[in-house]
C-alpha positions as CSV (number, residue, x, y, z in Angstrom):
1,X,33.4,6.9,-12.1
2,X,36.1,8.9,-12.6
3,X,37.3,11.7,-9.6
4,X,38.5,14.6,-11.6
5,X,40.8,17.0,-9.7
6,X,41.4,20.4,-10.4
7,X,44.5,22.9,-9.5
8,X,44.4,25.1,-7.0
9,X,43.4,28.3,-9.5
10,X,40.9,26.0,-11.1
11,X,39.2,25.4,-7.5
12,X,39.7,29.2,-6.3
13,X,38.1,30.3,-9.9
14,X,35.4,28.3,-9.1
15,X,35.0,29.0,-5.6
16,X,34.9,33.0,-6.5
17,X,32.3,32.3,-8.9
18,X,29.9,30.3,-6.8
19,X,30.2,33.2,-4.0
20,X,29.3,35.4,-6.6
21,X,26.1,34.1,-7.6
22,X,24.9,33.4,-4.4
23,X,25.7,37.3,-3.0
24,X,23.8,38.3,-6.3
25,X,20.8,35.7,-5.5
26,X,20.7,37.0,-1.8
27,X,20.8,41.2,-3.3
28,X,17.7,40.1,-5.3
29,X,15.8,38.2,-2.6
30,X,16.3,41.5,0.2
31,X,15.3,43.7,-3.3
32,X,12.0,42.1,-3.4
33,X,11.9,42.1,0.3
34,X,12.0,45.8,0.4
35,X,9.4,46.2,-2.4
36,X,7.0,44.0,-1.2
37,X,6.7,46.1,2.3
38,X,4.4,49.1,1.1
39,X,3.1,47.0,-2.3
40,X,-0.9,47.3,-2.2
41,X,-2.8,46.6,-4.9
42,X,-6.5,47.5,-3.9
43,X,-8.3,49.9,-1.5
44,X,-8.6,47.7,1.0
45,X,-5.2,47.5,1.0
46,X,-4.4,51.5,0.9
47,X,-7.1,51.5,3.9
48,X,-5.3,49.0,5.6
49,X,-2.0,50.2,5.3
50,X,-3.1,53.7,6.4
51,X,-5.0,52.1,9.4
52,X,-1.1,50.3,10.0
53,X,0.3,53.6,10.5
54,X,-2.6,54.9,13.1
55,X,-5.0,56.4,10.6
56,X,-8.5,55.5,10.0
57,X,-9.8,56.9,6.7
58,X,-13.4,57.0,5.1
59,X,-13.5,54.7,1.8
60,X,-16.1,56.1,0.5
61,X,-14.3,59.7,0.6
62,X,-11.7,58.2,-2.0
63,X,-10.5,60.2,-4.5
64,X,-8.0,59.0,-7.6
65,X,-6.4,61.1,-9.8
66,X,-3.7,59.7,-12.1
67,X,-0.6,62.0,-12.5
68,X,3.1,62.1,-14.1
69,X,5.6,63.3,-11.7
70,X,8.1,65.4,-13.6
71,X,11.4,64.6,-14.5
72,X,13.2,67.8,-12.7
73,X,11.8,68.5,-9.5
74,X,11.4,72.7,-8.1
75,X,11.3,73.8,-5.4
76,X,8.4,73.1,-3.5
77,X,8.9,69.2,-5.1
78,X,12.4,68.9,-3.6
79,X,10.7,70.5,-0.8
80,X,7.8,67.9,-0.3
81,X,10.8,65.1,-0.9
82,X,12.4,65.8,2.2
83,X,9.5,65.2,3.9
84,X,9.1,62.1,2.0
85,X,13.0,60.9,2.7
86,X,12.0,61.3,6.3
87,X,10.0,58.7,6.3
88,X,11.9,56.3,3.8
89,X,10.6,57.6,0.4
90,X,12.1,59.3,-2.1
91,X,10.5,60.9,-5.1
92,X,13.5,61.1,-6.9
93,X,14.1,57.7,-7.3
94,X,10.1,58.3,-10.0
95,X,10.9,61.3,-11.3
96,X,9.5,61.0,-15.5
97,X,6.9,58.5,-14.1
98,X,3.1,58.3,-13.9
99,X,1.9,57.5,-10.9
100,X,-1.5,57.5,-8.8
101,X,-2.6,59.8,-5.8
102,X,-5.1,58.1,-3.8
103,X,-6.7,60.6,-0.8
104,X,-9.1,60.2,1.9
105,X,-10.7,61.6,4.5
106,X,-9.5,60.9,7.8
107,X,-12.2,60.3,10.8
108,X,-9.3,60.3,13.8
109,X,-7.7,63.4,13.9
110,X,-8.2,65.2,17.0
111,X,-10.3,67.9,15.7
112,X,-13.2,66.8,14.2
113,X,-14.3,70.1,13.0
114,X,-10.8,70.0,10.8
115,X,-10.8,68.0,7.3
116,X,-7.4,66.0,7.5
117,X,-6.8,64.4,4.1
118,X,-4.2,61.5,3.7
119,X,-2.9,61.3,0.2
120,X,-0.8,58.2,-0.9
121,X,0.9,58.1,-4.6
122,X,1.4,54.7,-6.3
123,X,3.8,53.5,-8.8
124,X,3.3,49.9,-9.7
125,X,0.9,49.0,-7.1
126,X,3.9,50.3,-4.7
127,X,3.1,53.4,-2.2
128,X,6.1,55.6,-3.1
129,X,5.0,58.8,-1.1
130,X,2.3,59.9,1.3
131,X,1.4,62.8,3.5
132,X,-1.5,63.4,6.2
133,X,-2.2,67.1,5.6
134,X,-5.0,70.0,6.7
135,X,-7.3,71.7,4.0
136,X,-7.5,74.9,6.0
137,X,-5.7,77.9,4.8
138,X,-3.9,77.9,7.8
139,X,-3.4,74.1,7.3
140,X,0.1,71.6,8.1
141,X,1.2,69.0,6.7
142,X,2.9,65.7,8.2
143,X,4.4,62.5,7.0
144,X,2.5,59.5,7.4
145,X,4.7,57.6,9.4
């Protein structure tokens, strides 16, 4: 067996190189990380994720409604997406894709003479954006966080 040495460039080259693959190995494992924290895939799931954040919701009141969120966002849009990047979201990051709004009726809000919806849109199986809002003329609307 032969014991190859290499100059001190060589070795550096080499070092630089390893360090470089494994800072980009480590970018991609925190990158699916991330995703994977709001990825649902079913409506158990979306049920159990709203239930994570304090909200029980009716399944049977599920709506679905499949929708392309547009490339340039007005005003209320930009609007709506600071309420989203409160919480951690941003719309922006879609904008041009189709996505899914799933909403439901929520049974714990305070009022139970008030319908409370909780609408959460999906890209990829991946809750994107989300709101807990009133259907009263009168009505608010919160994050869901």
């Amino acid at each position: 067996m032969k014991i190859v040495k290499y100059s001190k460039t060589v070795r550096r080259i080499l070092l630089a190189t390893a360090a470089l693959v494994l800072a980009v190995l480590l970018a991609m494992a925190i990158g699916r990380s991330r995703e994977k924290g709001d990825t649902i895939t079913d409506r158990q799931e979306r049920l159990d994720y709203l239930c994570a954040l304090g909200w029980q919701a009716d399944a049977a009141s599920e709506q679905r409604q499949e929708i392309l969120l547009p490339r340039e966002f007005d005003e209320v849009l930009r609007n709506y997406n600071e309420l989203q990047k409160q919480q951690g979201f941003d719309l922006e990051r879609y904008a041009g894709q189709s996505a899914t709004l799933y909403s439901y009726r929520i049974t714990n809000w305070p009022d139970k003479n008030a319908t409370v919806i909780a609408d959460l849109y999906c890209c990829k199986g991946r809750v994107v954006a989300g709101d807990i809002h009133s259907t009263a003329l009168d009505g608010f609307m919160l994050g869901l966080k």
